[in-house]
C-alpha positions in Angstrom: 146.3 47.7 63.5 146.7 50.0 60.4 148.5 52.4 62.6 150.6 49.5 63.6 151.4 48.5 59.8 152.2 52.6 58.9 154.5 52.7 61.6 156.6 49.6 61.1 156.8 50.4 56.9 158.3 54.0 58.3 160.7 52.0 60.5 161.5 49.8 57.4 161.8 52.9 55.0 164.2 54.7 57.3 166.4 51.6 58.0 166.6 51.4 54.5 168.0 54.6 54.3 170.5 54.2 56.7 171.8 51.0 55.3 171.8 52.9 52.0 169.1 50.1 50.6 167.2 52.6 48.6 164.9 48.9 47.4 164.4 48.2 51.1 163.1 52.4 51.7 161.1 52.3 48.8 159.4 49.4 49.6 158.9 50.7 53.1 157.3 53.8 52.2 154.8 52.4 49.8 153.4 50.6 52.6 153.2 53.1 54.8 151.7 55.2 52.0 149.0 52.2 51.8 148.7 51.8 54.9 148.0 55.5 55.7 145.2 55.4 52.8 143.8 52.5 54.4 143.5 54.3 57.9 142.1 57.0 56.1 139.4 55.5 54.3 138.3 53.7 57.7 138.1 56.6 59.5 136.0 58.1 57.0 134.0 54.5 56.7 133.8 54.7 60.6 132.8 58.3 60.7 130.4 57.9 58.1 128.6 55.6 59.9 128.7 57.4 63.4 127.1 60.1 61.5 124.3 57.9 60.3 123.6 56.0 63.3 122.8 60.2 65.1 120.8 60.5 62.3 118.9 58.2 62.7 118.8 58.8 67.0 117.8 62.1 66.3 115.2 61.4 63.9 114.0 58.8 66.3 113.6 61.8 69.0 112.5 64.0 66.6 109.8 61.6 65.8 108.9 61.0 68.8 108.5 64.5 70.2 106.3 65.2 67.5 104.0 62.1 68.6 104.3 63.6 72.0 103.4 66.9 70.8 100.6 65.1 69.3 99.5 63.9 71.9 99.4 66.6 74.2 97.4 68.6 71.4 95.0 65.6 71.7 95.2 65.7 75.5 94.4 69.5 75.7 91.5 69.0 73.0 89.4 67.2 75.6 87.0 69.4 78.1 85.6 66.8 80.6 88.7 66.2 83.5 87.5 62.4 83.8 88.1 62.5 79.6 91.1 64.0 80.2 92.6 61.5 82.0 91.2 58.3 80.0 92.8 60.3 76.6 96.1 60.9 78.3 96.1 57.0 79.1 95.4 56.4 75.9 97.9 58.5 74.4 100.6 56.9 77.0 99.9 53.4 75.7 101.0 54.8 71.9 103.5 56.5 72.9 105.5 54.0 75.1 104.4 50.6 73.9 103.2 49.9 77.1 100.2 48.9 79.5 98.9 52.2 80.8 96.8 51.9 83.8 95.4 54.9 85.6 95.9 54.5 88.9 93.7 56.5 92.6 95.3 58.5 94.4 98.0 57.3 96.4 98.2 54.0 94.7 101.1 52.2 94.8 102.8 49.8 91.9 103.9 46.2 92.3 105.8 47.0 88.8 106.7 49.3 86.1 107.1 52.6 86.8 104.1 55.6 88.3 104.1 58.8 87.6 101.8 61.3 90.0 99.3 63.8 88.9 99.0 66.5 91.1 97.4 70.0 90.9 98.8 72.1 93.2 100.3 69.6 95.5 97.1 67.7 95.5 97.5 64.2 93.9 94.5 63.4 91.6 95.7 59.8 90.4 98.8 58.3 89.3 99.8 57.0 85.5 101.2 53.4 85.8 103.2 51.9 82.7 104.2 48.2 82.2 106.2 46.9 79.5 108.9 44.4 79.5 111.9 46.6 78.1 111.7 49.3 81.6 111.4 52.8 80.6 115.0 54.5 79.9 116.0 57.7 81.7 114.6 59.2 78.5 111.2 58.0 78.1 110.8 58.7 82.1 111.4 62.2 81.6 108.9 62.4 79.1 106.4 60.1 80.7 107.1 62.6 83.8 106.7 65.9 81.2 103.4 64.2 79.9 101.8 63.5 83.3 102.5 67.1 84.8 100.8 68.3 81.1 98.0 66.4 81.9 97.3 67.5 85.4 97.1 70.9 83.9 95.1 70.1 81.7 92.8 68.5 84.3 92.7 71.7 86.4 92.2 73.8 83.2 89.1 71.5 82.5 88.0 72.0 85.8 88.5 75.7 86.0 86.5 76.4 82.9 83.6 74.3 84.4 83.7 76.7 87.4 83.9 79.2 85.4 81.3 78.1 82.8 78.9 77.2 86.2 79.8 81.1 87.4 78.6 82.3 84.3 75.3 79.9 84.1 74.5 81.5 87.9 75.3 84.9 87.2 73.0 85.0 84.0 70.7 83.6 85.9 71.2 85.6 89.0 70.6 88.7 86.1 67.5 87.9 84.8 66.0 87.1 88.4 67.0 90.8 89.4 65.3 92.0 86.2 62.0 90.4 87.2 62.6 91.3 90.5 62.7 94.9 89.5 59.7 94.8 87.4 57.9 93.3 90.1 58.9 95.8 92.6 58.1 98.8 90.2 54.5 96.6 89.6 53.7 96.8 93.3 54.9 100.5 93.3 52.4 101.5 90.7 50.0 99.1 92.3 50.6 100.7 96.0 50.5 104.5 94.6 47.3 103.8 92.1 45.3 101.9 94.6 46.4 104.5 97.5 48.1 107.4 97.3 46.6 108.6 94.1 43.4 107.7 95.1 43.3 109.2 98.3 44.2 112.7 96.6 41.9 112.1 94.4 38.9 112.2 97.3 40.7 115.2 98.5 40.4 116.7 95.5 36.2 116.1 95.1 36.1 116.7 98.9 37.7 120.7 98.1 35.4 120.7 95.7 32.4 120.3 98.0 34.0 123.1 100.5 34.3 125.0 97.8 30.4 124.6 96.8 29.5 124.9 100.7 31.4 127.9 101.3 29.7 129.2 97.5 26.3 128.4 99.1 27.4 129.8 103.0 26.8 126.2 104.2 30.0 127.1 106.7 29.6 124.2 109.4 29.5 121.4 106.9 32.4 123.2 105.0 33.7 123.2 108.0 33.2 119.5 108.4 34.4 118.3 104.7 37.7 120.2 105.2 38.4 118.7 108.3 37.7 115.7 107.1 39.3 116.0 103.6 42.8 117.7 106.2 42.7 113.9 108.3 42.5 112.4 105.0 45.9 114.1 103.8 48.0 113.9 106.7 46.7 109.8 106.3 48.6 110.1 102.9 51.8 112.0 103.8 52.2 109.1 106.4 51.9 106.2 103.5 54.3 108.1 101.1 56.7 108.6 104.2 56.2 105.1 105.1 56.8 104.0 101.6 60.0 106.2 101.2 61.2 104.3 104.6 60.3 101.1 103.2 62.5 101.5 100.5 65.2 102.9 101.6 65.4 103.8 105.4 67.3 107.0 106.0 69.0 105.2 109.1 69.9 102.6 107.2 71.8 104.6 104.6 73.0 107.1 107.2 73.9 104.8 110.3 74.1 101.4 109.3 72.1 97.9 109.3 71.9 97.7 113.2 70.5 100.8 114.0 68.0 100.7 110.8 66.7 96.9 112.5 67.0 98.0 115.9 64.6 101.2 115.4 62.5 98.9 113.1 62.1 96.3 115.7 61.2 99.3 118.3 58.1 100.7 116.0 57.3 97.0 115.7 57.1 96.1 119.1 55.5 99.5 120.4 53.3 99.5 117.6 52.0 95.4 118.8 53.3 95.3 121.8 55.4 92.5 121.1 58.9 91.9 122.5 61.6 92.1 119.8 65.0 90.5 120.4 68.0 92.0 118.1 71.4 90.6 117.5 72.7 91.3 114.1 76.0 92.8 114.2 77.4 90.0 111.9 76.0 92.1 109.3 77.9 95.3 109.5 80.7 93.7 107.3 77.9 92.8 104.6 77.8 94.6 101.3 75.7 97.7 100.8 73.0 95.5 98.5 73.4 92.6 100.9 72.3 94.5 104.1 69.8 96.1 102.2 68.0 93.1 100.6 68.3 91.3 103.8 66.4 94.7 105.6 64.0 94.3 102.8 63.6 90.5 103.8 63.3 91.2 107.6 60.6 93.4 107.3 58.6 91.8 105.2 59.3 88.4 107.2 58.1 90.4 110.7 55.1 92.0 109.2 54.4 88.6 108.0 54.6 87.3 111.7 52.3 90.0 112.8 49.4 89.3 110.1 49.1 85.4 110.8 48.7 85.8 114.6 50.2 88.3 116.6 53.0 86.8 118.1 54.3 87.8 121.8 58.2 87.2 120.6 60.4 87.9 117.5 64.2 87.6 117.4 65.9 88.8 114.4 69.9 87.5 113.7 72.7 87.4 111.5 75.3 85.0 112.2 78.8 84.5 109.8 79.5 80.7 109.6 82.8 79.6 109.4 83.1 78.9 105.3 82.0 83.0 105.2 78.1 82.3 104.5 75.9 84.7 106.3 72.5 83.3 107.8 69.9 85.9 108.6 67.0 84.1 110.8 63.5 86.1 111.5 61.5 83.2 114.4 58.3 83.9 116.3 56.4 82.4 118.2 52.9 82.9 116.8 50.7 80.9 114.6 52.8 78.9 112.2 52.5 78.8 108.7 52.3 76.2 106.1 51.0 78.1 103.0 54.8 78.1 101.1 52.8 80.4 98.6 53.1 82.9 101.5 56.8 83.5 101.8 57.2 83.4 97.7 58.0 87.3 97.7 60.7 87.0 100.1 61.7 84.3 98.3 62.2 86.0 95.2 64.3 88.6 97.4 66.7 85.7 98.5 67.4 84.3 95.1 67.9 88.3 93.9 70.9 88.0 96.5 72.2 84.9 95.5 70.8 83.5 98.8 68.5 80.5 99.6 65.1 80.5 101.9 64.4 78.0 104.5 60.9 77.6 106.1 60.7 75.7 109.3 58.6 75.3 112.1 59.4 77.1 115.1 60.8 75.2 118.6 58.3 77.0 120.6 55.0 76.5 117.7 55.9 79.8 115.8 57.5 79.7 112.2 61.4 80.3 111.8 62.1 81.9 108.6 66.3 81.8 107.5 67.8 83.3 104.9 71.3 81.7 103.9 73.8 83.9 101.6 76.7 82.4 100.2 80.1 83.9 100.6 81.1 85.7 97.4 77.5 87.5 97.6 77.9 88.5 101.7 81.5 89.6 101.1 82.4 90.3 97.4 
């Protein structure tokens, strides 16, 4: 309308003008002056208060993304994934005004509006918000931006549990392969005091007494004692070599498992004259410390066998299941046992691994001992 009035004074002022009313022009032009100070001032009036009204929007947003900043900080603070979620509920409620409902997964909503959480395509649960003013483009874009936070949130929680649980077991795993090292090194000392040592130690008093009997020309029972004391060395070169294999069988390092069980399971049956059955090829993809712990465990398990009643059948395996655990399984068919005390020191080899020990009675009366490793131990 002002633009209307400034135009028609101009009109006015020029007629004026023409007619050569200099009243009539003069009057004119100070309305169109006034009226042009009048359109001014509203445009600055109007301006003025466009300017104040995006003020006050963006401190509105700028409000409200601190809240929402705020709230993620609070979301992120929380460990547990189940806490998680109830905080990010909570923080919805605030932050829209609205019911917030955490919904399973693959709810639906009768009303309001749902927004999915989903880690890695997986949908853990769904967000629901009700309120009776529906959520603007706005506020779903940030109801959407808060969701997808808090899903990774929930799969940070629940990585750091795994990881936290990884920990726990490897620590633990540790100080079992301490003991079990300080066990072994205790039955080492134990085996060469009680055996070896001892054994040259009668050698040693039986020279002695050849040495006296030669001193004396008793020959023959010189003769005797150093035959004697001779059968009683070649007796300890064979437990020292037999000790060196146990530990560490040359075939094993030098062929591979198969043939290290396959020749073990051909002293053992010559030896008792016991038939063997072999099938562990599974465990050539093994690591080096799982194939030899579970050598370690299959002898002991056999000669185990052998001791309670000689059994007329073994069978050794190593099957992969399908998630990547390896099972190792040592049956017989001899007298069972039912002491668990018995199979402690091949249990202690299992849990070194990583692995878990299963005693069971046999199908045919005999005892079937399995050792189950899990996959990051078989194949890391």
């Amino acid at each position: 309308m002002l633009v209307a009035v400034v135009a028609v004074a101009a009109l006015v002022s020029v007629i004026g003008l023409a007619v050569g009313s200099s009243g009539l022009a003069f009057t004119g032009l100070a309305i169109a002056i006034v009226g042009a100070a009048g359109f001014a001032l509203h445009l600055i009036v109007t301006e003025r208060r466009r300017h104040e009204v995006v003020e006050e929007e963006l401190s509105a947003h700028s409000s409200f993304l601190e809240a929402l900043v705020e709230s993620m900080g609070s979301i992120a603070a929380t460990l547990e994934p189940e806490q998680v979620l109830e905080q990010t509920r909570s923080e919805a409620k605030q932050l829209f005004g609205a019911k917030a409902t955490l919904l399973p997964p693959g709810s639906g909503a009768a009303n309001g509006s749902v927004f999915r959480l989903r880690i890695r395509g997986e949908e853990i649960g769904a967000l629901q918000l009700v309120r009776a003013r529906p959520l603007d483009r706005e506020e779903q874009a940030r109801a959407a931006l808060l969701a997808d936070f808090a899903s990774r949130t929930v799969e940070n929680a629940r990585l750091l549990a795994e990881a936290q649980v990884r920990e726990a077991e490897r620590a633990r795993l540790s100080d079992q392969l301490i003991t079990a090292e300080q066990e072994e090194r205790r039955r080492l000392a134990l085996f060469l005091h009680d055996g070896p040592v001892q054994s040259l130690a009668g050698i040693s008093l039986m020279l002695d007494a050849v040495t006296d009997s030669i001193r004396e020309q008793r020959l023959e029972e010189a003769e005797q004692i150093l035959s004697s004391a001779l059968q009683r060395h070649r007796d300890t070169i064979r437990s020292l070599r037999d000790l060196s294999f146990h530990i560490e069988p040359v075939v094993l390092r030098d062929q591979g498992f198969g043939p290290a069980v396959q020749s073990f399971a051909e002293q053992v049956g010559l030896a008792n004259e016991i038939q063997v059955d072999v099938d562990v090829e599974a465990a050539d993809a093994l690591t080096e410390n799982a194939r030899v712990g579970l050598y370690q465990i299959i002898r002991d398990a056999v000669n185990q066998a052998i001791r309670r009643g000689p059994p007329t059948r073994i069978s050794l395996s190593v099957v992969e299941a399908g998630d990547g655990s390896v099972e190792a399984v040592i049956a017989d068919n001899g007298t069972g046992e039912r002491r668990r005390a018995t199979f402690d020191e091949i249990e202690e080899r299992a849990r070194t691994l990583g692995g878990q020990l299963l005693v069971e009675a046999g199908p045919d009366g005999g005892t079937e001992v399995r050792v189950v490793l899990p996959p990051y131990v078989a194949h890391r």
